[in-house]
Backbone as a chain_set.jsonl record, in Angstrom:
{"seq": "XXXXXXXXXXXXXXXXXXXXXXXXXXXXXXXXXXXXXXXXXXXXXXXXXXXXXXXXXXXXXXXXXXXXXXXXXXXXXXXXXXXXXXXXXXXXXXXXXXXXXXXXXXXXXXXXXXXXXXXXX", "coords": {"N": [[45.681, 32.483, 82.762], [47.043, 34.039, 84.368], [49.37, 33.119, 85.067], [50.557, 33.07, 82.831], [51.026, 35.589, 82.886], [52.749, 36.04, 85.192], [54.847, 34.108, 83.968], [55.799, 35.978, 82.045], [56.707, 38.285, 83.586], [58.873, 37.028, 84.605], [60.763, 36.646, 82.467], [61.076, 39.476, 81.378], [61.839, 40.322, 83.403], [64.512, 38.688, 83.768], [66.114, 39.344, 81.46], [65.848, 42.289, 81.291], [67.332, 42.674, 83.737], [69.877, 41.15, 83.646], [70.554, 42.183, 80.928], [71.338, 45.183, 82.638], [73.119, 43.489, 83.971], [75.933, 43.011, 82.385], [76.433, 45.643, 81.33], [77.184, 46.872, 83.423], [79.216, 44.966, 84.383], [80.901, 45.521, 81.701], [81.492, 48.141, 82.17], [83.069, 48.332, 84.984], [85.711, 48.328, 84.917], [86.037, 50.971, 84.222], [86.27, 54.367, 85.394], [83.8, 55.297, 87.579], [80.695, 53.96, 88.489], [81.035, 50.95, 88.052], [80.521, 48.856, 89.966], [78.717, 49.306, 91.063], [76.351, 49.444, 89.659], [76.204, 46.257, 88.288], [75.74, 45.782, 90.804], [72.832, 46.476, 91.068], [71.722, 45.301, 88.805], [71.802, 42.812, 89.478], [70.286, 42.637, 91.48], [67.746, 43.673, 90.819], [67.64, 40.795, 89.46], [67.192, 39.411, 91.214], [64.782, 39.948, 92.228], [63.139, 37.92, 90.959], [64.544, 35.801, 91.185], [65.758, 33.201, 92.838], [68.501, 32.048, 92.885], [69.994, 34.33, 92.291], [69.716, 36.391, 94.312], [71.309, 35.021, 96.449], [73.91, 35.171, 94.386], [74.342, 37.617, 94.384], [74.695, 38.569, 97.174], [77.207, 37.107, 97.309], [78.813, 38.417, 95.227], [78.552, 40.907, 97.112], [80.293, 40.35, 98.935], [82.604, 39.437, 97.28], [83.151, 41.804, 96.498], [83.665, 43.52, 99.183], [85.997, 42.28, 100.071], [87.704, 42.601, 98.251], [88.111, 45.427, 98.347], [88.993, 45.719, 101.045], [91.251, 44.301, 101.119], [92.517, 45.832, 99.447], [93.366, 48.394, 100.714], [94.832, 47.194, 102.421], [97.056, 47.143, 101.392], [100.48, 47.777, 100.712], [101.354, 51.362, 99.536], [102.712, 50.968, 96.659], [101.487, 48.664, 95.398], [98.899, 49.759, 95.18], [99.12, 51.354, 93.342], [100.626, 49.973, 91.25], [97.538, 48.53, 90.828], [95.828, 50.946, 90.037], [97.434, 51.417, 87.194], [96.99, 49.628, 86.046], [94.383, 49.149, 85.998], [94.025, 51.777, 84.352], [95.158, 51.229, 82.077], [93.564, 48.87, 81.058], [91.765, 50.529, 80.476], [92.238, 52.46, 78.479], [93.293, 50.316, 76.492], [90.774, 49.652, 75.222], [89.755, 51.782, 74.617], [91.171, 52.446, 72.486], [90.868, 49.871, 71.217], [88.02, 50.86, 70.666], [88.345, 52.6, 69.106], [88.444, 55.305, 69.731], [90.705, 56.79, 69.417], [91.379, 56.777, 67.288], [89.756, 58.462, 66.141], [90.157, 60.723, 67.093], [92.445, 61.575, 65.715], [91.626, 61.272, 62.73], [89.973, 63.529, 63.183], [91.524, 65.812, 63.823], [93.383, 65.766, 61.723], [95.997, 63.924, 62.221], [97.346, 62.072, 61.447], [98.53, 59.7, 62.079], [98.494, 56.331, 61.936], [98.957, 54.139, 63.926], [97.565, 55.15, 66.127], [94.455, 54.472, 65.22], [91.851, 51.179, 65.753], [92.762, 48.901, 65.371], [91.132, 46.956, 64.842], [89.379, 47.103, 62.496], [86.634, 47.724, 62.066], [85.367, 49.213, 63.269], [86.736, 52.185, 62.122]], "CA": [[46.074, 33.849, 82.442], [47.801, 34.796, 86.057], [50.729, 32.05, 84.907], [51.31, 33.739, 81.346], [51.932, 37.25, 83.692], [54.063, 35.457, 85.693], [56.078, 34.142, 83.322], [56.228, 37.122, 81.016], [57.182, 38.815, 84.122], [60.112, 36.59, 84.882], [61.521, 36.355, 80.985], [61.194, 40.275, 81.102], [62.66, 40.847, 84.578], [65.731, 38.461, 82.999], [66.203, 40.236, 80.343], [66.424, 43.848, 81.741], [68.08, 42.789, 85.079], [70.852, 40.662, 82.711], [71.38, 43.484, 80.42], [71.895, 45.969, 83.399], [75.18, 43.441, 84.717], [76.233, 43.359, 81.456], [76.577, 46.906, 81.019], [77.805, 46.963, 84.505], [80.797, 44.439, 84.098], [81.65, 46.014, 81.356], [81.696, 49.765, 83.329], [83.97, 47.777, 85.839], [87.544, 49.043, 84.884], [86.085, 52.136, 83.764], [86.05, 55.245, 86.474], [82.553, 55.605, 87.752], [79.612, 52.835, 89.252], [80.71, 49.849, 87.554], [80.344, 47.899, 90.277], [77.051, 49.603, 91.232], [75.679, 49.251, 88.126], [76.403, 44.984, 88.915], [74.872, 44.814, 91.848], [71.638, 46.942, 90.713], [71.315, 44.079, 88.142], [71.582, 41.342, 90.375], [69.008, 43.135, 92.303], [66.974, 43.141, 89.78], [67.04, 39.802, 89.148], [66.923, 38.802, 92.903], [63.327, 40.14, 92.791], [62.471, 36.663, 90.707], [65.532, 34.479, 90.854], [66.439, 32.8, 94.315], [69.949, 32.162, 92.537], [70.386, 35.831, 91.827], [70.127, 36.416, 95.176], [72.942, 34.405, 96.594], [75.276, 35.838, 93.618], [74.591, 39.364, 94.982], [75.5, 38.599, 98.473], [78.546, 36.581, 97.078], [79.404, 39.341, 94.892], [79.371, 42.017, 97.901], [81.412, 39.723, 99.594], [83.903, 39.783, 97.167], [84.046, 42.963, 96.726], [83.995, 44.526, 100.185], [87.064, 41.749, 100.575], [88.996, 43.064, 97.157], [88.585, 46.726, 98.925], [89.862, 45.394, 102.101], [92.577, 43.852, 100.937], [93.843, 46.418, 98.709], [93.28, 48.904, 101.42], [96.11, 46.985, 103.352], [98.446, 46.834, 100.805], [101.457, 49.062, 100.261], [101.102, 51.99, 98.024], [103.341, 51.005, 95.186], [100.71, 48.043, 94.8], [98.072, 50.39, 94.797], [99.461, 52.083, 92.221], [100.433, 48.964, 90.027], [96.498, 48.35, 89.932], [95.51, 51.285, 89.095], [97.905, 51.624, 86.189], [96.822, 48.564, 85.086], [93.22, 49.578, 85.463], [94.007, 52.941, 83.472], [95.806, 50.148, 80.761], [92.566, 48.121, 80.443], [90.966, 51.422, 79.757], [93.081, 52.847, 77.381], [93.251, 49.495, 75.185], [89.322, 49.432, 75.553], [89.012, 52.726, 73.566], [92.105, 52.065, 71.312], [89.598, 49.013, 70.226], [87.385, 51.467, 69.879], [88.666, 53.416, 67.61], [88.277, 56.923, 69.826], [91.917, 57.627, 69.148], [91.063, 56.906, 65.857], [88.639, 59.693, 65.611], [90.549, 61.964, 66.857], [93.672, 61.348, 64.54], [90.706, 61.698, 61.879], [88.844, 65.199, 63.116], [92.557, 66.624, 63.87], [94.571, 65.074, 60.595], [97.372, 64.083, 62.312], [97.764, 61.429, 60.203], [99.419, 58.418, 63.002], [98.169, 55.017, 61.828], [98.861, 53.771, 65.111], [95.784, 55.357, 66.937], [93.596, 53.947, 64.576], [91.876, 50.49, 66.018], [93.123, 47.161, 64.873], [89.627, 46.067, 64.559], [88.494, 47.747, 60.96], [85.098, 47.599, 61.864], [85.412, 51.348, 63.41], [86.813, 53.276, 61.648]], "C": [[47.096, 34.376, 83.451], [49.552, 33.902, 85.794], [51.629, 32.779, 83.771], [51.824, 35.256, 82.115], [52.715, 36.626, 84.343], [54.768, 35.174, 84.861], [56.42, 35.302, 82.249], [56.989, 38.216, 82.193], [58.622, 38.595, 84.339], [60.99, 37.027, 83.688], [61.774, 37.988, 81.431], [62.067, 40.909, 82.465], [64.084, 40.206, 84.183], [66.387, 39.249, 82.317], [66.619, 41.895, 80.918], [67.681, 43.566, 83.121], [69.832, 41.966, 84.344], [71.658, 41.693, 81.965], [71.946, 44.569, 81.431], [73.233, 45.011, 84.224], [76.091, 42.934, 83.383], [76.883, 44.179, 81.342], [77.767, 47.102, 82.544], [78.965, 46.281, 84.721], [81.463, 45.367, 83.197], [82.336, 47.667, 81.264], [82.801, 49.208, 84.449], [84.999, 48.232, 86.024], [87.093, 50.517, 84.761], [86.117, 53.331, 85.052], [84.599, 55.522, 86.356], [81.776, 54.475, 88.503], [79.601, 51.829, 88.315], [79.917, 48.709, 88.383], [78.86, 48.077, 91.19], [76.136, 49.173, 90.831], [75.508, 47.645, 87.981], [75.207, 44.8, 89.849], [73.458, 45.411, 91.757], [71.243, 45.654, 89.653], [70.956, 42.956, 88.532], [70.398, 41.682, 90.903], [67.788, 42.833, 91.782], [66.269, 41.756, 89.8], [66.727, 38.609, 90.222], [65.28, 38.874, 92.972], [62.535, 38.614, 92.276], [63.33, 35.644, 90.874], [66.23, 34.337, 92.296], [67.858, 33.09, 93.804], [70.973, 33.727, 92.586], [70.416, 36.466, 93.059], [71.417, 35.983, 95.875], [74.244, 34.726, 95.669], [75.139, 37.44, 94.258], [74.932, 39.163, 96.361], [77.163, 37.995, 98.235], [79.672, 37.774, 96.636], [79.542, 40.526, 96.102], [80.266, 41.706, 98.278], [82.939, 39.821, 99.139], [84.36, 41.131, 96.811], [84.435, 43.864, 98.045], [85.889, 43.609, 100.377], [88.22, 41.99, 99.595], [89.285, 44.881, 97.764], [89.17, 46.721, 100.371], [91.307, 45.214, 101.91], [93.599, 44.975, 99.998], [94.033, 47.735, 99.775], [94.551, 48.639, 102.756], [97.342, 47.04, 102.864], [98.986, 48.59, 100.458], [100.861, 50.056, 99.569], [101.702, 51.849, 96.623], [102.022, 49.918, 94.754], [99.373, 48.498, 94.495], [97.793, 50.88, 93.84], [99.701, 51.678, 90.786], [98.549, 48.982, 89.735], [95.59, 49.721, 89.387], [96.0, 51.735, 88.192], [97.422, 50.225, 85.639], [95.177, 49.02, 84.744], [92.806, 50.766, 84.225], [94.035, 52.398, 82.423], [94.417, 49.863, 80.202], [91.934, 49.357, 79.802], [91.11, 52.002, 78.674], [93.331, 51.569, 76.41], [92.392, 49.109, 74.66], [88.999, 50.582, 74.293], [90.206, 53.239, 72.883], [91.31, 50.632, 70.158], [88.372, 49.952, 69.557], [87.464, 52.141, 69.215], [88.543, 54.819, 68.141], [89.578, 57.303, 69.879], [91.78, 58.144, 67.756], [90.524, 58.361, 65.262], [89.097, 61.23, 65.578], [91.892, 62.492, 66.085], [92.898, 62.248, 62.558], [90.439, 63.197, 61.505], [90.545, 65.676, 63.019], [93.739, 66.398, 62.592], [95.833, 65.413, 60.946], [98.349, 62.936, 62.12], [98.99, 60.216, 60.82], [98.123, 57.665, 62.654], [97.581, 54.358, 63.235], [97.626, 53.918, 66.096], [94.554, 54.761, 66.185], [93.439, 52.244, 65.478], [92.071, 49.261, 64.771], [91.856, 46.206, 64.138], [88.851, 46.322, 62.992], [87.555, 48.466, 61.262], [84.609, 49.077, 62.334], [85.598, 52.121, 63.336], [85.782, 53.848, 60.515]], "O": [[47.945, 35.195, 83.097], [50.611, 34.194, 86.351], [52.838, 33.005, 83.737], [52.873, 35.845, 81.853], [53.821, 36.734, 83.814], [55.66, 36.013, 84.734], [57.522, 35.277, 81.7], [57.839, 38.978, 81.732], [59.476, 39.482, 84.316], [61.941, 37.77, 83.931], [62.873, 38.037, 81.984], [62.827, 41.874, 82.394], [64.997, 41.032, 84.207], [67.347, 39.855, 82.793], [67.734, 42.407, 80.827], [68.694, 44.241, 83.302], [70.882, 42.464, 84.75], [72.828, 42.04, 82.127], [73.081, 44.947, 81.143], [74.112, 45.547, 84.899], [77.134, 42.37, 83.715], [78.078, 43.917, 81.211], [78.953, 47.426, 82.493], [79.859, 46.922, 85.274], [82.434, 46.008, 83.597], [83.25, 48.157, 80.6], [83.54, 50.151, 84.731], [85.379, 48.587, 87.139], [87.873, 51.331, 85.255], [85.82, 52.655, 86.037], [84.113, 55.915, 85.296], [82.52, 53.987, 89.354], [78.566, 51.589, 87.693], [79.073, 47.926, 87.947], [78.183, 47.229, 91.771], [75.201, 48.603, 91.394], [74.426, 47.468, 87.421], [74.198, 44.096, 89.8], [72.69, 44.779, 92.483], [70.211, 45.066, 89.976], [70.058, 42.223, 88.118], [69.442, 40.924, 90.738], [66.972, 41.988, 92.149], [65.09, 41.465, 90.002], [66.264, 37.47, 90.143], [64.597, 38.071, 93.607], [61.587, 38.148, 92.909], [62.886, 34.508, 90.71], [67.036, 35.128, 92.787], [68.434, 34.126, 94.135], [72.151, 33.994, 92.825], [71.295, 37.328, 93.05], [72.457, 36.638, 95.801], [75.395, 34.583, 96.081], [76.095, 38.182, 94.482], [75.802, 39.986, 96.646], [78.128, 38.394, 98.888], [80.747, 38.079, 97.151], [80.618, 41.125, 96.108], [81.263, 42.422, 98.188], [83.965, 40.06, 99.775], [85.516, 41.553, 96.795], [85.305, 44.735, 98.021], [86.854, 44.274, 100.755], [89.394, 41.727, 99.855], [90.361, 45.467, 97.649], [89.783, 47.702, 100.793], [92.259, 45.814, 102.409], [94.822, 45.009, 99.862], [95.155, 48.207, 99.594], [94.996, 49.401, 103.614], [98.413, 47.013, 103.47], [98.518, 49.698, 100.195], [99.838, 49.771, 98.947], [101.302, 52.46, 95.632], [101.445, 50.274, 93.726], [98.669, 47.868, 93.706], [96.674, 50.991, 93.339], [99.416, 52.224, 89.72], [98.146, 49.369, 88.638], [94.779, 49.603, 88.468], [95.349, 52.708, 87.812], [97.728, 50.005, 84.467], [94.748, 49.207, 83.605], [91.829, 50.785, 83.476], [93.198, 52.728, 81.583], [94.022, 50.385, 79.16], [91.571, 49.264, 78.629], [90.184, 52.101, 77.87], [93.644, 51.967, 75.288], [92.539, 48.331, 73.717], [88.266, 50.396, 73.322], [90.279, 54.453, 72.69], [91.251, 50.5, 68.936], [87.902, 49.882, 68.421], [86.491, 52.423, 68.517], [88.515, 55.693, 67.275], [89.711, 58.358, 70.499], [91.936, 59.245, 67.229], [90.826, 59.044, 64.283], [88.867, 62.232, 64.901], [92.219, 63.67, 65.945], [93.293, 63.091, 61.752], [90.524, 63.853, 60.467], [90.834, 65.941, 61.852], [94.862, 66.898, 62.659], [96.583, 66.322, 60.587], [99.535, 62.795, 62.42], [100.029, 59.91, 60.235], [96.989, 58.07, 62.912], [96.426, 54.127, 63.593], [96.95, 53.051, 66.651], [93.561, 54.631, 66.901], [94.5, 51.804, 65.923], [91.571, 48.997, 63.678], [91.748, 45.275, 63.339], [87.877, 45.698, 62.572], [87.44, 49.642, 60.917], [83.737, 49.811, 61.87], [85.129, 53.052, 63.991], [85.924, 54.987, 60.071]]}, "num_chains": 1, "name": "protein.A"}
């Protein structure tokens, strides 16, 4: 009986601690605790998974060393990433169709904002 809680513990600590870096990659580009939201997952799954450990120290690693490094660089390159980060965001919810919507509620009748994808409008 003490084996079946253990492993129902593990499967279910997977499972939630998985879905939370999930959610958390894909919060990443967005403005806010993507990369919070990451390492709370890992955490997670550190509490049963040796492996999951060692990716959360890896992962601080690289990120304290991607905020280092951009921290040295110029400001125009600062500025390239976050226009590129703004980009990813903006073609993120052009997939999703929230231009779409509002082309829709406001009938202003551009195609273009509408997503590519069908499936949301």
């Amino acid at each position: 009986m003490q084996e079946v809680k253990r492993k129902t513990k593990r499967v279910a600590t997977a499972i939630v601690g998985g879905l939370i870096v999930v959610i958390g990659i894909i919060a990443i580009p967005y403005p806010g605790p993507g990369w919070l939201i990451v390492f709370a997952g890992l955490a997670v799954l550190a509490t049963e998974f040796e492996w999951a450990q060692r990716l959360l120290d890896k992962a601080r690693g690289f990120y304290d060393a991607w905020s280092d490094w951009l921290k040295r660089q110029h400001v125009s390159i600062r500025i390239v990433v976050l226009a590129l980060t703004g980009l990813i965001v903006l073609v993120t919810m052009w997939f999703l169709n929230v231009f779409g919507i509002f082309d829709t509620l406001f009938h202003l009748h551009m195609q273009w904002l509408h997503s590519p994808l069908g499936v949301f409008k």
